[in-house]
C-alpha positions as CSV (number, residue, x, y, z in Angstrom):
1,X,-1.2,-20.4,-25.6
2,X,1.2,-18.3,-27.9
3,X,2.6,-16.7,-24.2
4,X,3.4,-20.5,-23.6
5,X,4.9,-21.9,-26.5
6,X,7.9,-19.5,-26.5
7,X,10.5,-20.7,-24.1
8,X,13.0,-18.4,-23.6
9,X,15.5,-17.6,-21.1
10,X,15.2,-16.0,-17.9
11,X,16.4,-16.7,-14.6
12,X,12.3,-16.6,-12.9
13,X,11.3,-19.7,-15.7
14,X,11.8,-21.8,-12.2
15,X,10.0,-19.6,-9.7
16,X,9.0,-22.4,-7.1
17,X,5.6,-21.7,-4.8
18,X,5.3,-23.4,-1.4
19,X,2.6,-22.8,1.1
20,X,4.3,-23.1,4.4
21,X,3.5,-25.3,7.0
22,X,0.2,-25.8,9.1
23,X,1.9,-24.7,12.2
24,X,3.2,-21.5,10.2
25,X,-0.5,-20.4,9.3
26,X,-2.5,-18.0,11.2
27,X,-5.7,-19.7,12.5
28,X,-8.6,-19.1,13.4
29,X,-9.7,-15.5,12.2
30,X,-13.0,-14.6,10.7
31,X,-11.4,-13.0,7.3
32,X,-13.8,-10.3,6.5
33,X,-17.1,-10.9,4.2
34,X,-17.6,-7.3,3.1
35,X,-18.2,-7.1,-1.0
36,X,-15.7,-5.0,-1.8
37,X,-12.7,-5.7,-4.0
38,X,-9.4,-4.7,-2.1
39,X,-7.1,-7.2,-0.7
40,X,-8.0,-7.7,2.4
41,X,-4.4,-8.1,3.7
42,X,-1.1,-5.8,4.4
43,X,2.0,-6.8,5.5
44,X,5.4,-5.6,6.1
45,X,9.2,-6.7,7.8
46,X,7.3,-6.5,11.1
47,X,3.5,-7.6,11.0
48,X,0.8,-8.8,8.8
49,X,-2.8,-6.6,9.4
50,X,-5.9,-8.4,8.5
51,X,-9.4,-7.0,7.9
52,X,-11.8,-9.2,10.5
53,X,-15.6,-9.3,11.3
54,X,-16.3,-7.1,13.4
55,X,-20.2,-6.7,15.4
56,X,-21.2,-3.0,15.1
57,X,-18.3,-1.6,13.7
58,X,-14.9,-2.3,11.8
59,X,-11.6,-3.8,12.8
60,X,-8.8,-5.4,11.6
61,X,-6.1,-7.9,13.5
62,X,-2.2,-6.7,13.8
63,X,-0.1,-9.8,14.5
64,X,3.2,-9.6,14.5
65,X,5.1,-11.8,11.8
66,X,6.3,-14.8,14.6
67,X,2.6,-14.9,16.1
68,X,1.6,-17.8,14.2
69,X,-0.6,-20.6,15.1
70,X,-4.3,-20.4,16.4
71,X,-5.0,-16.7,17.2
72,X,-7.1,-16.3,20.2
73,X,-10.8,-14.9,20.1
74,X,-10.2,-12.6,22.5
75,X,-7.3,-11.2,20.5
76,X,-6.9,-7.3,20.5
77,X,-7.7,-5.3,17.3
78,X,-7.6,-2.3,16.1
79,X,-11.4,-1.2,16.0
80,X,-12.1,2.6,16.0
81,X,-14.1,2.5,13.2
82,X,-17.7,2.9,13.1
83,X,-18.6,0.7,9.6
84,X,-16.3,-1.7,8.1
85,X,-13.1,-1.1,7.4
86,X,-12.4,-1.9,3.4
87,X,-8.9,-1.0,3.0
88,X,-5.5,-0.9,4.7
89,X,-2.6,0.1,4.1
90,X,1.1,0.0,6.0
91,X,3.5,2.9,5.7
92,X,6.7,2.1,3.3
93,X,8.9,4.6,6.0
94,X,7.6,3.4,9.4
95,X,7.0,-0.5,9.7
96,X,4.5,0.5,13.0
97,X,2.4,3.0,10.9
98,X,-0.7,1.8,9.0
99,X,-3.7,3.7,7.6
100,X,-7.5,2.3,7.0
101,X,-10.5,3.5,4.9
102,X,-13.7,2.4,6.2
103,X,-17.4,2.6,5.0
104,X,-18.1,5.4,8.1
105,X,-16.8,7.9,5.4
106,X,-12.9,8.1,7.4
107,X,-9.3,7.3,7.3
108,X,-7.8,6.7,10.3
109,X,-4.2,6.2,10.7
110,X,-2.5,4.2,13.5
111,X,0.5,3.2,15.5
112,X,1.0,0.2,16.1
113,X,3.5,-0.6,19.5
114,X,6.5,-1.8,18.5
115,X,6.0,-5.4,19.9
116,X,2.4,-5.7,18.6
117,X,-1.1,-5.3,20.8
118,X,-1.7,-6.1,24.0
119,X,-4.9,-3.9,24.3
120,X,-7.4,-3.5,21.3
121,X,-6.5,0.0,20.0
122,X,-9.8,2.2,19.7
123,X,-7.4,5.6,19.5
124,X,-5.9,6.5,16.0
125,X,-3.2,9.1,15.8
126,X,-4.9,11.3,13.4
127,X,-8.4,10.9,11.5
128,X,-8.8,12.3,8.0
129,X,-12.1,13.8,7.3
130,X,-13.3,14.9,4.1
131,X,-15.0,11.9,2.1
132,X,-18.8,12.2,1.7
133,X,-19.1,8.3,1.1
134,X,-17.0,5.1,1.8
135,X,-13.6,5.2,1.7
136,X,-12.3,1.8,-0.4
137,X,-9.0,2.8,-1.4
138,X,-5.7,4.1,0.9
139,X,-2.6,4.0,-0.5
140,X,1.0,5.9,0.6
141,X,3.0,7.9,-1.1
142,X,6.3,6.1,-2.1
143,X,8.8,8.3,-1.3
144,X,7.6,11.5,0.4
145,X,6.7,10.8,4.2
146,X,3.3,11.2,5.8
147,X,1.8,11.9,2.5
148,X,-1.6,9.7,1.8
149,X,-4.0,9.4,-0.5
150,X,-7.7,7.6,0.2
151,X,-10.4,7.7,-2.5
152,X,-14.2,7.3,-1.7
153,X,-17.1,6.0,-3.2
154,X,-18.0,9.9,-3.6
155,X,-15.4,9.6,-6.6
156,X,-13.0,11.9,-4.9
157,X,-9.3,11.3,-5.0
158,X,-8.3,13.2,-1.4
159,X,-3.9,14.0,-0.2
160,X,-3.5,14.1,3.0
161,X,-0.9,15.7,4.7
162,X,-1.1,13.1,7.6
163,X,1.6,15.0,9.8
164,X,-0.6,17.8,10.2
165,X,-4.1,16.5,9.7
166,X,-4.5,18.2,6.7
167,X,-6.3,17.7,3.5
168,X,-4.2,19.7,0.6
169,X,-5.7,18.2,-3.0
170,X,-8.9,17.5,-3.5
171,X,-10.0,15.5,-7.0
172,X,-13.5,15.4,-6.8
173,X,-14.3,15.8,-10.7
174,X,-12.0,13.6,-12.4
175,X,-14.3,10.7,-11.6
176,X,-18.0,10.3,-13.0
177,X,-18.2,6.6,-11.9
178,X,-16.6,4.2,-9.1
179,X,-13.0,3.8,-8.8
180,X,-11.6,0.6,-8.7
181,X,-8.0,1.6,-7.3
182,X,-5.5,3.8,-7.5
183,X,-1.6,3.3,-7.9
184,X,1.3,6.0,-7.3
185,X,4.4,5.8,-9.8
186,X,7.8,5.0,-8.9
187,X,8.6,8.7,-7.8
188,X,5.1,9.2,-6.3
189,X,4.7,12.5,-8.9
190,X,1.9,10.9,-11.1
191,X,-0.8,8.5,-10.2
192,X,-3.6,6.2,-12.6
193,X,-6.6,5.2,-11.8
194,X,-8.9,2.3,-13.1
195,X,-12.5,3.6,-13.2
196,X,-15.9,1.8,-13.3
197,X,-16.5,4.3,-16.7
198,X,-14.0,1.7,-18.2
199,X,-11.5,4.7,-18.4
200,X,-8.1,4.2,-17.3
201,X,-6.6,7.8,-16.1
202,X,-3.6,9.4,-15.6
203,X,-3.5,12.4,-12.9
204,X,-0.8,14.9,-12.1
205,X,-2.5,15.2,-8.6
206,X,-0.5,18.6,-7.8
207,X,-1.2,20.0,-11.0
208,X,-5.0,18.6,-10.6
209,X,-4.8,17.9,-14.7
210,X,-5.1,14.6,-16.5
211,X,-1.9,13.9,-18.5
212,X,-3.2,11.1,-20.5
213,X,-6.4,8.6,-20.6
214,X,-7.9,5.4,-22.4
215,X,-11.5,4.7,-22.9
216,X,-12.4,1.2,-22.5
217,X,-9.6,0.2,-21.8
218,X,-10.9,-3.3,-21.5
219,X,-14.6,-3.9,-22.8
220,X,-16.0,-5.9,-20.3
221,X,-17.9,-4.4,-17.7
222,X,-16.4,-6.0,-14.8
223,X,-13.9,-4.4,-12.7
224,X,-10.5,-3.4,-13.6
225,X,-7.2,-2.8,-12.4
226,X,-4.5,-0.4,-13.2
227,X,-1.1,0.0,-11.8
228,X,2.5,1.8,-12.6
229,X,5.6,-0.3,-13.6
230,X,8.8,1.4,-12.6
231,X,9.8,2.1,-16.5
232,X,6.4,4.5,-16.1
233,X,3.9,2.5,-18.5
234,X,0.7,0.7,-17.1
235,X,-0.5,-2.5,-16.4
236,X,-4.0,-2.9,-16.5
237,X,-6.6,-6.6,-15.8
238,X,-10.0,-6.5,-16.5
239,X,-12.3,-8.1,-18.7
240,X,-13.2,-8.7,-22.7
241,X,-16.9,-8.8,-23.9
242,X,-17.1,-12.2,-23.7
243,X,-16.0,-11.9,-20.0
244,X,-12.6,-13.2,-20.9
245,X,-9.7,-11.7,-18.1
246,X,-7.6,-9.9,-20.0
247,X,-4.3,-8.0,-19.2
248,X,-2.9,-5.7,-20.7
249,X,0.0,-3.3,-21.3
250,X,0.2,0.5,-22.2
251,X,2.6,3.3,-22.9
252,X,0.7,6.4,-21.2
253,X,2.5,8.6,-23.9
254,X,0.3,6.7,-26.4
255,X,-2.7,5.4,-25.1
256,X,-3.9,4.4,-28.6
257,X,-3.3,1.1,-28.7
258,X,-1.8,-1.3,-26.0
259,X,1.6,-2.3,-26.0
260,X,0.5,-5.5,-25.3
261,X,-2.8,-7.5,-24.9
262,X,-3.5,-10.7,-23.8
263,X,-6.2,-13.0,-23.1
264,X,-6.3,-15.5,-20.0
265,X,-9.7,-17.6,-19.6
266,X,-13.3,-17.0,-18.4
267,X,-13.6,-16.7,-14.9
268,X,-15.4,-14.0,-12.7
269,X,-12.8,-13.0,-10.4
270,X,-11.0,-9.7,-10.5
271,X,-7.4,-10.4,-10.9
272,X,-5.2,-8.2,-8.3
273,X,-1.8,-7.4,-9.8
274,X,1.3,-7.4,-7.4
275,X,4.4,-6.0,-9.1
276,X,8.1,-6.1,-8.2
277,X,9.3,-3.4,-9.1
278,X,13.4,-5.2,-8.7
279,X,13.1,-7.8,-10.7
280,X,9.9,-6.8,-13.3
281,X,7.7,-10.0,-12.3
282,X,4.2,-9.1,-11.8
283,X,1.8,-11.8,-10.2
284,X,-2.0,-12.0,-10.6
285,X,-4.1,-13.5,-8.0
286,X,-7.7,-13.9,-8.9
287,X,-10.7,-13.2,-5.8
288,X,-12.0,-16.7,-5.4
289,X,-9.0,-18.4,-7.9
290,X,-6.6,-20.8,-6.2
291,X,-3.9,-19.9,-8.1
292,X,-1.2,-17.2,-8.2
293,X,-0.3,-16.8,-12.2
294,X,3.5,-14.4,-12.6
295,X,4.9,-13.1,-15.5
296,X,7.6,-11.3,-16.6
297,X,7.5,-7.7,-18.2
298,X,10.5,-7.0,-20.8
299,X,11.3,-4.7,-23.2
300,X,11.2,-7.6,-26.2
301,X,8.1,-9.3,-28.0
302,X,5.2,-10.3,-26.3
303,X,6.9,-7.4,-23.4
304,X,4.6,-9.8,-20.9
305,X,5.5,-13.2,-20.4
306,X,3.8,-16.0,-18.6
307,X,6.3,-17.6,-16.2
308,X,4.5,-20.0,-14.3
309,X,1.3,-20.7,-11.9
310,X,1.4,-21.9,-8.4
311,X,-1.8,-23.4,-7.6
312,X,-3.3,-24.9,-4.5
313,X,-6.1,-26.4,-3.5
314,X,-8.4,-23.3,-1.5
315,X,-9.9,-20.2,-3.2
316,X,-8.4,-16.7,-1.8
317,X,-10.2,-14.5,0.1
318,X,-7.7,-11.8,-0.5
319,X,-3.8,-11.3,-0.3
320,X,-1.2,-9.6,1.1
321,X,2.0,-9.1,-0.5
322,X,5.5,-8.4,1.5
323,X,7.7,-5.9,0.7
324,X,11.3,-7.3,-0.6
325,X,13.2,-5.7,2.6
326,X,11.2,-8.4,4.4
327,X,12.4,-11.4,2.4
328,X,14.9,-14.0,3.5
329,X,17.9,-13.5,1.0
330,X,20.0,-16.5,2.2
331,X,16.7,-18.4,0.9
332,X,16.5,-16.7,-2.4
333,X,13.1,-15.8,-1.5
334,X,12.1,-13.5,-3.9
335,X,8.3,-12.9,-3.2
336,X,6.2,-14.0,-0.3
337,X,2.6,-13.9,0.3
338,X,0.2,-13.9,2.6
339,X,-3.0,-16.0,1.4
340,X,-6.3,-15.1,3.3
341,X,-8.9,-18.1,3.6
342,X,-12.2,-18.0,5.6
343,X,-10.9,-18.7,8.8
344,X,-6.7,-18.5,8.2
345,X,-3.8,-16.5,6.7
346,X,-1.7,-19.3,4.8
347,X,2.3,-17.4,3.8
348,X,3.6,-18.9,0.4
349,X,6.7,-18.3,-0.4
350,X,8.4,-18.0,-4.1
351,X,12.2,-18.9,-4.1
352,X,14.6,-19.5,-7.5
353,X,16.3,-22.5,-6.4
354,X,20.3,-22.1,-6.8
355,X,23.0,-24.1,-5.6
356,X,25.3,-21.5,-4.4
357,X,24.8,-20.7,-0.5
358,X,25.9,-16.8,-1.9
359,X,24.4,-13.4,-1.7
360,X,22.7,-14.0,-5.4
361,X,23.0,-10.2,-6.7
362,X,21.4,-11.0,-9.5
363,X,18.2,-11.6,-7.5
364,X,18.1,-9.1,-5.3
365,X,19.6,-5.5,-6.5
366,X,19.3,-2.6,-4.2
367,X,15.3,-2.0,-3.3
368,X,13.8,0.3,-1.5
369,X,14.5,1.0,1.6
370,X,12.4,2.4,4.7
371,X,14.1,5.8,4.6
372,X,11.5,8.8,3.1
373,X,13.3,10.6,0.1
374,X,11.3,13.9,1.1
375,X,9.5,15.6,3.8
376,X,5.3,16.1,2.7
377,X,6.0,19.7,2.5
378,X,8.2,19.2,-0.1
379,X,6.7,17.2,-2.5
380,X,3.3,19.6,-2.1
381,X,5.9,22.2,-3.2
382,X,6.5,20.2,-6.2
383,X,9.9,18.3,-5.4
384,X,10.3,15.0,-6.8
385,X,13.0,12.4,-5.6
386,X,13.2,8.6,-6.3
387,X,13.0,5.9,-3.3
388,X,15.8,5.6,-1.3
389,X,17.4,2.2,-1.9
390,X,19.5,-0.1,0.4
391,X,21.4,-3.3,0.0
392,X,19.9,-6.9,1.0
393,X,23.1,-8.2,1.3
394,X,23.7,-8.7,4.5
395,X,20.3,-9.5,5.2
396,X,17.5,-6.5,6.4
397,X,17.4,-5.3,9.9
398,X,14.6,-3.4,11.2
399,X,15.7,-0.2,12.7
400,X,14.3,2.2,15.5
401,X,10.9,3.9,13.9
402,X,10.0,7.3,14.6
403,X,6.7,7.6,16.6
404,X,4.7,9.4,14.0
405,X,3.3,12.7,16.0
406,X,0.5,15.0,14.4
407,X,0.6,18.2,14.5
408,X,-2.7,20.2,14.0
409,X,-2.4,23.6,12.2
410,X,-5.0,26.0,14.3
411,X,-8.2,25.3,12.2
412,X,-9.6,28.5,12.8
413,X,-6.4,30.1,10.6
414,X,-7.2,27.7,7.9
415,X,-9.5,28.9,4.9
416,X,-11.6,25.8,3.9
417,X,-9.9,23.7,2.3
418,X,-10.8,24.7,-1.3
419,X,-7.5,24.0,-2.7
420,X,-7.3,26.9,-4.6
421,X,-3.7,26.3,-6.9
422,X,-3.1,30.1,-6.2
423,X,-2.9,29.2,-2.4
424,X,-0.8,26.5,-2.7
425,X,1.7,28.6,-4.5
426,X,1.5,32.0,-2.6
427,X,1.8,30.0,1.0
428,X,5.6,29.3,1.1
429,X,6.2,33.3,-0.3
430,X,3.8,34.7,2.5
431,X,6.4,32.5,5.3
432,X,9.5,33.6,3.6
433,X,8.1,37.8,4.0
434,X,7.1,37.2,7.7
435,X,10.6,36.2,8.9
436,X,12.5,39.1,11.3
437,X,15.2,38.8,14.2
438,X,12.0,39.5,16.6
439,X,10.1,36.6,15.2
440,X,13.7,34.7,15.2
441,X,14.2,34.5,18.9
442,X,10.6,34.0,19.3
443,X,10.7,30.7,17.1
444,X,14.3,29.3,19.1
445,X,12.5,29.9,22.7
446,X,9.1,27.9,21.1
447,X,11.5,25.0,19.3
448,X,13.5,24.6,22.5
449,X,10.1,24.3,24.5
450,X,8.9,22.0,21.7
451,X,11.6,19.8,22.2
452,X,11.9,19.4,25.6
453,X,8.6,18.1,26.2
454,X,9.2,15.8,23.0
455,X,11.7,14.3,25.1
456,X,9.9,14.2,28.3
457,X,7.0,12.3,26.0
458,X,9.5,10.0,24.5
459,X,10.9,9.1,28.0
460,X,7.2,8.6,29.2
461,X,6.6,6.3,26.1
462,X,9.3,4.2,26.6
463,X,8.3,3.8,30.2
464,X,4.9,2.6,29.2
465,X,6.2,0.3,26.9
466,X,8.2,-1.2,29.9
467,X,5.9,-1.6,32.2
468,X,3.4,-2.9,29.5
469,X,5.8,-5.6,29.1
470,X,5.7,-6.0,32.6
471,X,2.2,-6.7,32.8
472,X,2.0,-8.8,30.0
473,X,4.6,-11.4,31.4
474,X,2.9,-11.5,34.4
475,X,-0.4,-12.0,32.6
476,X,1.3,-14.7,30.9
């Protein structure tokens, strides 16, 4: 009650929740009834991707935003996997790329047409091998493209290099129990982890060292949640003794004691934290709650304050959570989300009410934007670059995305992958001593080649697209 009795002024005290509209729903789909605690739901500017029930295997539903109302049975999916799928995940640079971790021990990753299925998709672009058990957790990197990470229930923390099919770190023993998820930092060069051991870690994934850790973070034995704020300390949920939700903050230079802990009430459900990162709110939805709690995180006494609750009248199932670039501004929309029931996805949208019809700058300063702030090579090199932000001013408009094209190295080159640091230092020296005029030439013959049947596939693509959209209006 203390977080309550303070009133104090910020512009989010009148955050106002609305579900939309029964016609703006998404009916009719069998959410997914795995146990596992992941949200279930990803969305971006373009589509919302729902985990379904799937008979003998795994798939989930890609619907593009308008597509709303009942959702036919005989709707395509995306279903290559052979066990559930238990996590998903879109890419922040390319609004038709999304990744999925399923219990058949993969990731997959996808592309998604640009006007949505007409065809259940069975064919990934790429599919990452290396987990020994599930896969429950995917999650991009936010800044360097094609770089992913998935973690297993074999406790192994796995990077990807999706663009060439590549696995290039492997944690496998900074874990001894489950993890419960896994969050990036602002500049993607640290992540932290919330473990079932009750430790909350944090990993310099290229250096393969932990930087910092907590032991029982929260006492309770339920499971946690840990995730990066852009000013680089942690929010954590999880549980007291007394099974009390707690959340709390800490300053990973001093894991000691938290910045910040608070107690909420007794209730079972793990709270998932969504955080926006522009305006420092972070909102807590509960599995199986009805509610959506937000607060704001500051740099004065209590640091977290409770804002408000939006409550309605069905439990969640899980939730997805849109990116800001996908907001209306001219609505002062500043969160919307996607609210999974048993059989529907119900948007809510959170606006600040203001009476001017202007671009509110205060609301909305530059986020970020679609545009990667460095290639996967560089970042494995050790770069480091913030997100590339853009201007909501004037609204956000989708551009043209690049189809994402895998390139396998020769696997018969490639030592295991043992990750060995020394490799990952000595390859870029080894390219640099190889380059002559001879090989020069050699190189500008094979790029011009390369390129020329890029183009001739591109062409090809778009033709298929055409004549898809051919056959679907005379389906229709």
């Amino acid at each position: 009650d203390t977080m309550r009795r303070v009133v104090r002024q910020s512009k989010f005290r009148h955050v106002f929740g609305q579900a939309v509209k029964n016609d703006q729903c998404y009916d009719d789909i069998r959410v997914s009834r795995v146990t596992w605690d992941s949200s279930f739901c990803a969305v971006n500017p373009r589509f919302v991707a729902i985990i379904v029930d799937a008979s003998g295997g795994g798939a989930f539903l890609v619907l593009p935003l308008h597509k709303t109302g009942r959702i036919d049975k005989s709707y395509p999916t995306v279903c290559g996997h052979t066990g559930p799928v238990l996590d998903i995940d879109w890419c922040p640079h390319n609004d038709q790329v999304i990744a999925s971790g399923s219990e058949d021990c993969t990731v997959m990753v996808w592309q998604i047409p640009e006007n949505g299925l007409t065809l259940s998709l069975t064919e990934p672009v790429v599919v990452l091998e290396g987990h020994s058990k599930r896969v429950g957790i995917v999650a991009w990197h936010p800044t360097a493209r094609n770089v992913l990470l998935s973690a297993g229930c074999d406790n192994a923390i796995i990077i990807w290099n999706v663009g060439t099919g590549e696995a290039l770190i492997n944690l496998d023993d900074m874990h001894v129990d489950m993890i419960y998820n896994v969050s990036w930092n602002r500049n993607g060069s640290l992540i932290c982890t919330a473990s079932k051991d009750k430790k909350v870690r944090v990993i310099d994934p290229r250096k393969q060292e932990i930087v910092a850790e907590k032991e029982k973070t929260h006492e309770g034995a339920r499971p946690m949640r840990a995730i990066f704020l852009a000013d680089g300390n942690i929010f954590t949920t999880g549980f007291s003794r007394m099974s009390e939700r707690q959340l709390a903050l800490w300053n990973p230079k001093n894991m000691e004691e938290p910045i910040a802990l608070h107690e909420m009430d007794t209730s079972n459900g793990v709270l998932l934290p969504f955080y926006d990162p522009d305006t420092n709110i972070i909102y807590l939805c509960g599995k199986g709650d009805s509610s959506i709690r937000y607060f704001e995180i500051t740099d004065e006494s209590p640091y977290v304050h409770y804002l408000n609750t939006f409550s309605s009248k069905e439990p969640q199932r899980g939730m997805g959570f849109m990116p800001k670039r996908g907001l209306d501004v001219n609505k002062c929309e500043i969160a919307r989300f996607f609210k999974l029931h048993e059989r529907k996805c119900e948007p809510i949208i959170m606006t600040v009410p203001r009476k001017s019809d202007l671009f509110q700058d205060d609301l909305y300063p530059d986020t970020a934007g679609p545009e990667a702030a460095l290639e996967a090579e560089e970042w494995f090199e050790g770069k480091n670059a913030d997100p590339l932000l853009i201007s909501l001013k004037h609204g956000y408009i989708p551009g043209k995305n690049r189809d994402l094209k895998v390139v396998k190295k020769n696997i018969l080159d490639n030592k295991p992958a043992g990750n060995k640091k020394s490799d990952l230092i000595n390859a870029p020296k080894k390219a640099a001593d190889a380059s002559n005029p001879q090989n020069d030439a050699k190189l500008d013959e094979i790029l011009k080649e390369l390129k020329s049947i890029k183009d001739t596939i591109s062409n090809q693509d778009e033709r298929i697209s055409k004549l898809e959209q051919q056959m679907a209006k005379i389906s229709d």
